[in-house]
PyMOL Python script that loads the backbone (N, CA, C, O; Angstrom):
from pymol import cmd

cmd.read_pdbstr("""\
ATOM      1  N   UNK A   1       9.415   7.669  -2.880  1.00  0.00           N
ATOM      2  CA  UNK A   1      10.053   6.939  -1.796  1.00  0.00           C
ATOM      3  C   UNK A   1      10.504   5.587  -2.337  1.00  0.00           C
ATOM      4  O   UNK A   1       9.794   4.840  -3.010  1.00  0.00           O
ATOM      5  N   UNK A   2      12.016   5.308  -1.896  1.00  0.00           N
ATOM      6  CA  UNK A   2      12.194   4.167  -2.614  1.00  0.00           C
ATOM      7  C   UNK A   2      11.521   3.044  -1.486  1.00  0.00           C
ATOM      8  O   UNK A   2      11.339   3.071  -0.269  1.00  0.00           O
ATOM      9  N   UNK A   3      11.256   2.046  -2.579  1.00  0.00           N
ATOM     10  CA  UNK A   3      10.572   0.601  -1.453  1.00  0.00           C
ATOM     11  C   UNK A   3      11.279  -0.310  -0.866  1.00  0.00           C
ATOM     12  O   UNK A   3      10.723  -1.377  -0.607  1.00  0.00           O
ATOM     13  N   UNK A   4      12.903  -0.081  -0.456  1.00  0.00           N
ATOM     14  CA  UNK A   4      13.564  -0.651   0.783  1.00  0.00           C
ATOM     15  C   UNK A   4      13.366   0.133   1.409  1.00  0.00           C
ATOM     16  O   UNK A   4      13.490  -0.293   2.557  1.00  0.00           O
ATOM     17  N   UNK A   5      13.133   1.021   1.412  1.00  0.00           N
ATOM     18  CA  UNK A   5      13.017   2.493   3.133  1.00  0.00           C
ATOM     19  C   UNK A   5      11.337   1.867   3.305  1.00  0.00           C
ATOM     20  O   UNK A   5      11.133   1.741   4.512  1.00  0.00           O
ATOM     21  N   UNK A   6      10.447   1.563   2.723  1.00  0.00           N
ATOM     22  CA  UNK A   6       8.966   1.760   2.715  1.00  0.00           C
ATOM     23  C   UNK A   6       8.995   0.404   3.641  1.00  0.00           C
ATOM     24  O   UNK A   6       8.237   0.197   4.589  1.00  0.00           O
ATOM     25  N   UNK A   7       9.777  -0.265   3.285  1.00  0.00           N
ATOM     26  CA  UNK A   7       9.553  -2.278   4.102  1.00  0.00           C
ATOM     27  C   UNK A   7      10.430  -1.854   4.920  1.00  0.00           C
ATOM     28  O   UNK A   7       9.993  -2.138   6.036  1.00  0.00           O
ATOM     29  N   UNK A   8      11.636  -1.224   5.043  1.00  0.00           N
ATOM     30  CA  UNK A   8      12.360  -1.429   6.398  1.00  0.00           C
ATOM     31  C   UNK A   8      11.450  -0.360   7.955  1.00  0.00           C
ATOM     32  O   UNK A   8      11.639  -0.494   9.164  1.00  0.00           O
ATOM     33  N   UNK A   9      10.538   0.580   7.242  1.00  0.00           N
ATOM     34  CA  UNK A   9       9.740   1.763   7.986  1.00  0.00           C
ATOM     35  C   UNK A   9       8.472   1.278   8.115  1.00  0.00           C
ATOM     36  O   UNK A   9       7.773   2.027   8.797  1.00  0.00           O
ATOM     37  N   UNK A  10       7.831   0.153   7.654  1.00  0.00           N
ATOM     38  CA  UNK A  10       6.586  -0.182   7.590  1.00  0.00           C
ATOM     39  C   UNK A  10       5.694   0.539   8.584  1.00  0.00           C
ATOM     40  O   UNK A  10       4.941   1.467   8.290  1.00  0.00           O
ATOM     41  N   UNK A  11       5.854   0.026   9.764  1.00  0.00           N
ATOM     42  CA  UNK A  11       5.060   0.413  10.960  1.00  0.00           C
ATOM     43  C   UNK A  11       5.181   2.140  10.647  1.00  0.00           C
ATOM     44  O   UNK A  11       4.160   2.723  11.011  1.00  0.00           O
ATOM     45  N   UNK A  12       6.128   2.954  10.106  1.00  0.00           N
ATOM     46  CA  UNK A  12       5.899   3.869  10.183  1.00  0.00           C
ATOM     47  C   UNK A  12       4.676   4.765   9.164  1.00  0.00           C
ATOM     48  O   UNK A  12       3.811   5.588   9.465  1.00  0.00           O
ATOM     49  N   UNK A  13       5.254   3.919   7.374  1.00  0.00           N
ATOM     50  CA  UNK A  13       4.213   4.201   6.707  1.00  0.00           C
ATOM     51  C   UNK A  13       3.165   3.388   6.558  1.00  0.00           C
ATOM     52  O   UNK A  13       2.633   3.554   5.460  1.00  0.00           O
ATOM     53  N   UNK A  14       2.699   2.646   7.163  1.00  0.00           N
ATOM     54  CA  UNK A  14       1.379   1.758   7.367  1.00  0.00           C
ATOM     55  C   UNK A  14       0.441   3.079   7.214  1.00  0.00           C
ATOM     56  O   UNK A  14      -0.380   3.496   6.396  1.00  0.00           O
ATOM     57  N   UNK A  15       1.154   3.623   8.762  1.00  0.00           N
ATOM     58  CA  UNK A  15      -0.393   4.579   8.551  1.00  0.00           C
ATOM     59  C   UNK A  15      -0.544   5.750   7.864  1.00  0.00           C
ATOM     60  O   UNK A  15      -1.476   6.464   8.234  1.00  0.00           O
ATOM     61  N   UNK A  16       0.215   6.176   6.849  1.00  0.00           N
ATOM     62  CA  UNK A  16       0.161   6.811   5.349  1.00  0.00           C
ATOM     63  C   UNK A  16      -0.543   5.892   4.441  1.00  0.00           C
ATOM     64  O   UNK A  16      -1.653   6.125   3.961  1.00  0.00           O
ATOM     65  N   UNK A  17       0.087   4.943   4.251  1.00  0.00           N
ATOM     66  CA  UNK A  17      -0.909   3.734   3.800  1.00  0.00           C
ATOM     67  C   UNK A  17      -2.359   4.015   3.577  1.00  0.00           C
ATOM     68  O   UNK A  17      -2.998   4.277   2.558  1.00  0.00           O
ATOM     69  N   UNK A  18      -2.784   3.842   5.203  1.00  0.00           N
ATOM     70  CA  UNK A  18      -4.123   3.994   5.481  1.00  0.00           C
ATOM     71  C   UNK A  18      -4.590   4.886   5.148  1.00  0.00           C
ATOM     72  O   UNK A  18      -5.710   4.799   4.645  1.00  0.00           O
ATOM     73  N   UNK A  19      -3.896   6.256   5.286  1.00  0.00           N
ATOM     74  CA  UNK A  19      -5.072   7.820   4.986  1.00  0.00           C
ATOM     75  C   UNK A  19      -4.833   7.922   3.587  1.00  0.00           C
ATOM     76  O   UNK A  19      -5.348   8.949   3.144  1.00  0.00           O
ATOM     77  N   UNK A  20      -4.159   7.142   2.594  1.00  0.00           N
ATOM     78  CA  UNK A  20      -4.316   7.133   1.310  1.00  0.00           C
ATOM     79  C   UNK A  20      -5.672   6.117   1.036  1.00  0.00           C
ATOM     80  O   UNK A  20      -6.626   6.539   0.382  1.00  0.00           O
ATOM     81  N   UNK A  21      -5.652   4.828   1.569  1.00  0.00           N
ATOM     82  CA  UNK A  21      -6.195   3.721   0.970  1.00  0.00           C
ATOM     83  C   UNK A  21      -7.140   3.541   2.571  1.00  0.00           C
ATOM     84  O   UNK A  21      -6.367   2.975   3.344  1.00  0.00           O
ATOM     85  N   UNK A  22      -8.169   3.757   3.117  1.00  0.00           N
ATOM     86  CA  UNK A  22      -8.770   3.812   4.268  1.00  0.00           C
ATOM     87  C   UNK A  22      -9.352   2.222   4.286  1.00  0.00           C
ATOM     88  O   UNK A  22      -9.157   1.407   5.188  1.00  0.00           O
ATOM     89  N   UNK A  23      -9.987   2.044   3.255  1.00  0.00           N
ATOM     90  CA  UNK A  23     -10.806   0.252   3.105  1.00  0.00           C
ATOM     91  C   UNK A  23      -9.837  -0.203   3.780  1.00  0.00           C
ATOM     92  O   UNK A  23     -10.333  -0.926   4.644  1.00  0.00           O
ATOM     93  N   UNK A  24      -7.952  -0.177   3.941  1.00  0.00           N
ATOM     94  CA  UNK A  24      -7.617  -0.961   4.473  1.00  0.00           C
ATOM     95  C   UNK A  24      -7.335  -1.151   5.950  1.00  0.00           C
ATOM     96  O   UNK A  24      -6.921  -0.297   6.734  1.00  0.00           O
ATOM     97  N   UNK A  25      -7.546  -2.047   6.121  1.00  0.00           N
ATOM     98  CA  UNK A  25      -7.862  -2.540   7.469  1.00  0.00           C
ATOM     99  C   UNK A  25      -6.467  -2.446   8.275  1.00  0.00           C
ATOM    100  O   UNK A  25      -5.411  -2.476   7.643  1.00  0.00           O
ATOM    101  N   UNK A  26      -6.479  -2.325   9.776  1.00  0.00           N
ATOM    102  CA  UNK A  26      -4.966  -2.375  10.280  1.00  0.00           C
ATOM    103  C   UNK A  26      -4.744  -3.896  10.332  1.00  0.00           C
ATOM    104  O   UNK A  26      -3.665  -4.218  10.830  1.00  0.00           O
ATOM    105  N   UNK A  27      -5.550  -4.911   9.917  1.00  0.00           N
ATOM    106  CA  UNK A  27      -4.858  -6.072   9.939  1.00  0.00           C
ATOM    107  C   UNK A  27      -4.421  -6.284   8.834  1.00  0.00           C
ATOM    108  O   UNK A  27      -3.313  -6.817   8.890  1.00  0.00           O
ATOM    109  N   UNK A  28      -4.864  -6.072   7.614  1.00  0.00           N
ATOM    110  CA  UNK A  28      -4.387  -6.186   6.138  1.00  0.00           C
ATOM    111  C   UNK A  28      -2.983  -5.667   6.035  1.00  0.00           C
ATOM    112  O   UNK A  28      -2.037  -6.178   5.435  1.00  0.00           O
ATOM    113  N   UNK A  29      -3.041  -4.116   7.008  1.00  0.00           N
ATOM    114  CA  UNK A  29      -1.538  -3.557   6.785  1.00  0.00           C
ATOM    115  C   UNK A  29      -0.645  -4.263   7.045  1.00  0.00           C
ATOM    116  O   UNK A  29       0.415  -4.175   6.424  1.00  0.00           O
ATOM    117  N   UNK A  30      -0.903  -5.495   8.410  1.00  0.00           N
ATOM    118  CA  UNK A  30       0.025  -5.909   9.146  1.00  0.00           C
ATOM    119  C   UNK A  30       0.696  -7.402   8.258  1.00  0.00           C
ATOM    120  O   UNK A  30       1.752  -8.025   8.366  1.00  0.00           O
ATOM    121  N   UNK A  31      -0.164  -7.508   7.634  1.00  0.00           N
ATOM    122  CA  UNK A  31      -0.700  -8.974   6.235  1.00  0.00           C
ATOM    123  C   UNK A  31       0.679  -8.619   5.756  1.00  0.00           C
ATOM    124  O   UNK A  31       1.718  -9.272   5.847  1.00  0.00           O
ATOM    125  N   UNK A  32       0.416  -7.226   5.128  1.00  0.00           N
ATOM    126  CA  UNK A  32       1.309  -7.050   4.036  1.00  0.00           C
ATOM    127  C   UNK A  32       2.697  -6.975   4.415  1.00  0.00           C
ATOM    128  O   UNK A  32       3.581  -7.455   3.706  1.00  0.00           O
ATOM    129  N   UNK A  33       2.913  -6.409   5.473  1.00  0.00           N
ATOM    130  CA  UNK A  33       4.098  -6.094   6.390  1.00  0.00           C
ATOM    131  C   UNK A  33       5.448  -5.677   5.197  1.00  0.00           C
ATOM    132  O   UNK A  33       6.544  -6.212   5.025  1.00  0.00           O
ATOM    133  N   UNK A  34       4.800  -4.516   4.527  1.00  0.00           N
ATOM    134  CA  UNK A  34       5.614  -3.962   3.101  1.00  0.00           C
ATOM    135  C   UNK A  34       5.904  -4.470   1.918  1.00  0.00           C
ATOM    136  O   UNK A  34       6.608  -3.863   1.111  1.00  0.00           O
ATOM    137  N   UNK A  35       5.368  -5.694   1.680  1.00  0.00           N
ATOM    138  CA  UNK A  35       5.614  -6.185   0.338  1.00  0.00           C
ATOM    139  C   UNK A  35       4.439  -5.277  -0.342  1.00  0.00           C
ATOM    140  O   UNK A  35       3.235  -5.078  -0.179  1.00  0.00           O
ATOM    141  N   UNK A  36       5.494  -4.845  -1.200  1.00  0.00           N
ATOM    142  CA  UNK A  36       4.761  -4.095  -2.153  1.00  0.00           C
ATOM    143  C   UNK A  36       3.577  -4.693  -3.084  1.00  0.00           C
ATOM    144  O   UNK A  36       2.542  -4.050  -3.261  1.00  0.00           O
ATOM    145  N   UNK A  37       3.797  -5.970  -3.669  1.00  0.00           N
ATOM    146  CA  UNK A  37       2.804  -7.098  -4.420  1.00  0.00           C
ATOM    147  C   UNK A  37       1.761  -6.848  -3.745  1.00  0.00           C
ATOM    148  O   UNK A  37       0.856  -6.134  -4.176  1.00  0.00           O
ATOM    149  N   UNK A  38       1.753  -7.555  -2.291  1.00  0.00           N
ATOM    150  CA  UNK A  38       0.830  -7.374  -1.779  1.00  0.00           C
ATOM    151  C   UNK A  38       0.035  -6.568  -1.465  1.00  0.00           C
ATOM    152  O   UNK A  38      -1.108  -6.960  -1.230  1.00  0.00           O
ATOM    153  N   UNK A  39       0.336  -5.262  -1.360  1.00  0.00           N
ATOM    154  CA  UNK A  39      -0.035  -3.975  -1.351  1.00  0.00           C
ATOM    155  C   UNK A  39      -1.127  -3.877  -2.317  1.00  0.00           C
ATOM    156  O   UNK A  39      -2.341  -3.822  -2.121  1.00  0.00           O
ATOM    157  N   UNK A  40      -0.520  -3.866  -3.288  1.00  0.00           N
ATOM    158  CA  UNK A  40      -1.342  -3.634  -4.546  1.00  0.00           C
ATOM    159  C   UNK A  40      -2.304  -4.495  -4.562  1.00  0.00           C
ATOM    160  O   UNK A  40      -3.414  -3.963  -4.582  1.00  0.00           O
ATOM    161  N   UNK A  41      -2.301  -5.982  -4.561  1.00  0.00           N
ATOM    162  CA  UNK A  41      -3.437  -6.856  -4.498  1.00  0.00           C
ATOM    163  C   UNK A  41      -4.795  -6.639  -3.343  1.00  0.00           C
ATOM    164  O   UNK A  41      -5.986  -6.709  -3.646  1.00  0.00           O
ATOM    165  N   UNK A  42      -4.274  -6.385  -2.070  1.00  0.00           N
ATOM    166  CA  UNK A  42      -5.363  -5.911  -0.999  1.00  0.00           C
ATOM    167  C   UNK A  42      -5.968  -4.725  -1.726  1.00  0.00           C
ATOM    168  O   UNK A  42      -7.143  -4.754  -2.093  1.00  0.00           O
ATOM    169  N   UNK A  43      -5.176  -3.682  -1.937  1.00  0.00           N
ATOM    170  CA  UNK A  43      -6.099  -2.338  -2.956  1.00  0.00           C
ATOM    171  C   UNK A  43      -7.036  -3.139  -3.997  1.00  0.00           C
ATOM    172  O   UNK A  43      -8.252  -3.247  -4.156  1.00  0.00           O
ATOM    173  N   UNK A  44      -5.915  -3.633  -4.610  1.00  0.00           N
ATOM    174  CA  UNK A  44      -7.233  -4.338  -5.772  1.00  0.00           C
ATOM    175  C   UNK A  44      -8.965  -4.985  -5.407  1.00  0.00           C
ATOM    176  O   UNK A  44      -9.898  -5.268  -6.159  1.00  0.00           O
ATOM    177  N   UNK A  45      -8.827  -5.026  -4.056  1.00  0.00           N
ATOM    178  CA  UNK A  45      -9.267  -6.162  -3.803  1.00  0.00           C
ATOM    179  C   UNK A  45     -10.070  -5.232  -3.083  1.00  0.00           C
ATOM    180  O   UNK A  45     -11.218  -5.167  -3.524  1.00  0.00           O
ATOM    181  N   UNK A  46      -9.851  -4.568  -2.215  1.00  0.00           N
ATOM    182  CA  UNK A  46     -10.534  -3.604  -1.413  1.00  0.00           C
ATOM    183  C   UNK A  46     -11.001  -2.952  -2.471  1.00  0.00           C
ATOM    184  O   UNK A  46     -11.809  -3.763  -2.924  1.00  0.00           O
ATOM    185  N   UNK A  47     -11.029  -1.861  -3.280  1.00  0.00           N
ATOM    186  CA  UNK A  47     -11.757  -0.954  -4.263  1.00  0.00           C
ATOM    187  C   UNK A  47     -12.277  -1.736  -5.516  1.00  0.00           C
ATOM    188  O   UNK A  47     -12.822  -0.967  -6.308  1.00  0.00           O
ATOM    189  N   UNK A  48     -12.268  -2.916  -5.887  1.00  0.00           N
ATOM    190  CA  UNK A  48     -12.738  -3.343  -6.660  1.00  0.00           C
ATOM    191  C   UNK A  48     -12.056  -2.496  -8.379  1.00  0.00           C
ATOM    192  O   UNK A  48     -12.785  -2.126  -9.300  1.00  0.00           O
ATOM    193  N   UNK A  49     -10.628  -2.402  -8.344  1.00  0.00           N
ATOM    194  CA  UNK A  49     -10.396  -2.212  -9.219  1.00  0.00           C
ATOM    195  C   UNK A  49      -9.238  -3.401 -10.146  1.00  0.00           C
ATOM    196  O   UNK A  49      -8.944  -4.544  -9.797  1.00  0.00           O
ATOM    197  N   UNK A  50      -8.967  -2.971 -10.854  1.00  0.00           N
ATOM    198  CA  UNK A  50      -7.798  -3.654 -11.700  1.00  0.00           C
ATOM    199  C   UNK A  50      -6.607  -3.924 -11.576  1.00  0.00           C
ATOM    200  O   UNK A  50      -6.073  -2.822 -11.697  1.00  0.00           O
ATOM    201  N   UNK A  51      -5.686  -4.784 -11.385  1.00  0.00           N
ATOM    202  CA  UNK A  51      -4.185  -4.568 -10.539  1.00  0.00           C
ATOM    203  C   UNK A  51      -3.770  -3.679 -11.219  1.00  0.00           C
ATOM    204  O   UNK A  51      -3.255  -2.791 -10.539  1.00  0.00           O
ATOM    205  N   UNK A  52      -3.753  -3.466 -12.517  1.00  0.00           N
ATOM    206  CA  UNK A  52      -3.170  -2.491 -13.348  1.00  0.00           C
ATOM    207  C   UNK A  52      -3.192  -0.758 -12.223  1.00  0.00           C
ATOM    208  O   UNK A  52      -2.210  -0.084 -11.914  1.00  0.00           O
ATOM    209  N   UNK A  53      -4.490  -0.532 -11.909  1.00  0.00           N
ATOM    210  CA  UNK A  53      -5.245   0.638 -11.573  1.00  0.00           C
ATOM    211  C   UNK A  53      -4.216   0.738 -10.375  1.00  0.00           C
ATOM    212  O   UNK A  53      -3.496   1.678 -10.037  1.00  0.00           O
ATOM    213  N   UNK A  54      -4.390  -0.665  -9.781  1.00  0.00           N
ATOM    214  CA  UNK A  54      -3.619  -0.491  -8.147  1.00  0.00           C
ATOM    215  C   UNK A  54      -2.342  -0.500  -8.021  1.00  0.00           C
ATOM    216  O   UNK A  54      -1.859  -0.205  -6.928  1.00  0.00           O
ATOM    217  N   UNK A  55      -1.666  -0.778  -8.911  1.00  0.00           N
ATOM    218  CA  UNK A  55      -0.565  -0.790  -9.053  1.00  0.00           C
ATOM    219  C   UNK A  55      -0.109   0.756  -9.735  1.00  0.00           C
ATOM    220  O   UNK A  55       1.011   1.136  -9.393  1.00  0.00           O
ATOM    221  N   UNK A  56      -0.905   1.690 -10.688  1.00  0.00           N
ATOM    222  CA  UNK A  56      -0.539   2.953 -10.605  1.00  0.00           C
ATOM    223  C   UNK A  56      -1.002   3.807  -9.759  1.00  0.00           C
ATOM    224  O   UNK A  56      -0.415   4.889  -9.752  1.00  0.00           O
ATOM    225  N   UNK A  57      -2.008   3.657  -8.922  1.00  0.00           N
ATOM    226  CA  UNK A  57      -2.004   4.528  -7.588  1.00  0.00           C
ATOM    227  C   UNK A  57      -0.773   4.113  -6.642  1.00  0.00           C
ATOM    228  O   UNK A  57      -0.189   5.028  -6.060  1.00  0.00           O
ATOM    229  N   UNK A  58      -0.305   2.675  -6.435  1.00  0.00           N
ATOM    230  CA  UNK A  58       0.807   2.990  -5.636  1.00  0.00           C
ATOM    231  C   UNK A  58       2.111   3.443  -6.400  1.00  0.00           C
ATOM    232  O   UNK A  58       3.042   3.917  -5.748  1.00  0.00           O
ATOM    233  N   UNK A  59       2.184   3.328  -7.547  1.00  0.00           N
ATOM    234  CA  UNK A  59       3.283   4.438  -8.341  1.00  0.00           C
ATOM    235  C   UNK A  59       3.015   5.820  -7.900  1.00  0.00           C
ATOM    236  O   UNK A  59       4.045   6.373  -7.513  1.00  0.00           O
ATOM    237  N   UNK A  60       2.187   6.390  -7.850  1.00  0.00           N
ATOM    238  CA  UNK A  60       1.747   7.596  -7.510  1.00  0.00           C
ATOM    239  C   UNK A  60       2.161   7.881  -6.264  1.00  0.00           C
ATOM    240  O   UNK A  60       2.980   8.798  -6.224  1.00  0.00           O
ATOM    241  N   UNK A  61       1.841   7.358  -5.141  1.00  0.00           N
ATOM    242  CA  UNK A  61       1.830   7.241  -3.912  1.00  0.00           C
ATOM    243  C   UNK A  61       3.380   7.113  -3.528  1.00  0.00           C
ATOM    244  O   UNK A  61       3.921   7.511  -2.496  1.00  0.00           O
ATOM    245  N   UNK A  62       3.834   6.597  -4.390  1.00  0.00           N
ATOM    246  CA  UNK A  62       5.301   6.561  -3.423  1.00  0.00           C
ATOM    247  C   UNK A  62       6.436   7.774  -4.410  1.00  0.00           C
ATOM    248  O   UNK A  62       7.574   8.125  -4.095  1.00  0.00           O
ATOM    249  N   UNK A  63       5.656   8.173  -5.593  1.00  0.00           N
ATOM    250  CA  UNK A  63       5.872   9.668  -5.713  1.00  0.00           C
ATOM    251  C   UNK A  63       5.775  10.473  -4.634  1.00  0.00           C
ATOM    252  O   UNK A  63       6.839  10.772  -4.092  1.00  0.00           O
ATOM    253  N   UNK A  64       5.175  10.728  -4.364  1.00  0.00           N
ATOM    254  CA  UNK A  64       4.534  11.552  -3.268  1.00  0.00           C
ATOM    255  C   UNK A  64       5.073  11.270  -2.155  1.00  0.00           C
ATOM    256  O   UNK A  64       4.955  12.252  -1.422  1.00  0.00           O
ATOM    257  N   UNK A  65       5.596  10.450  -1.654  1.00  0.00           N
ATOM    258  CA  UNK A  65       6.091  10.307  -0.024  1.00  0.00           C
ATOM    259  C   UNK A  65       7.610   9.755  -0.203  1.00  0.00           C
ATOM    260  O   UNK A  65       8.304   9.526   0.788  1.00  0.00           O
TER     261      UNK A  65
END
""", "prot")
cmd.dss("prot")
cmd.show_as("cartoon", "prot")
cmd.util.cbc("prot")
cmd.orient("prot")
């Protein structure tokens, strides 16, 4: 999925978002309101991983949708 459809649809994939990445909160989603950066940093931050890590699960992720 390219990431102008993902920020202009937010409210729609927020909650894809969520059943990928659950730690996140519906206020975090609303934080991010599609910036992708941000995306990745709340993951980081929520799973306690590496931006590197979070940043290729959302490569993955927008494979997929």
């Amino acid at each position: 999925m390219n990431w102008d459809r993902v920020q202009g649809n937010w409210k729609q994939v927020a909650g894809k978002v969520k059943q990928q990445w659950g730690k996140l909160t519906d206020d975090t989603l609303t934080q991010i309101n599609g910036q992708r950066d941000q995306l990745v940093g709340k993951i980081q931050e929520a799973y306690g991983m590496t931006r590197d890590e979070a940043d290729r699960q959302v490569q993955e992720w927008e494979k997929l949708n």
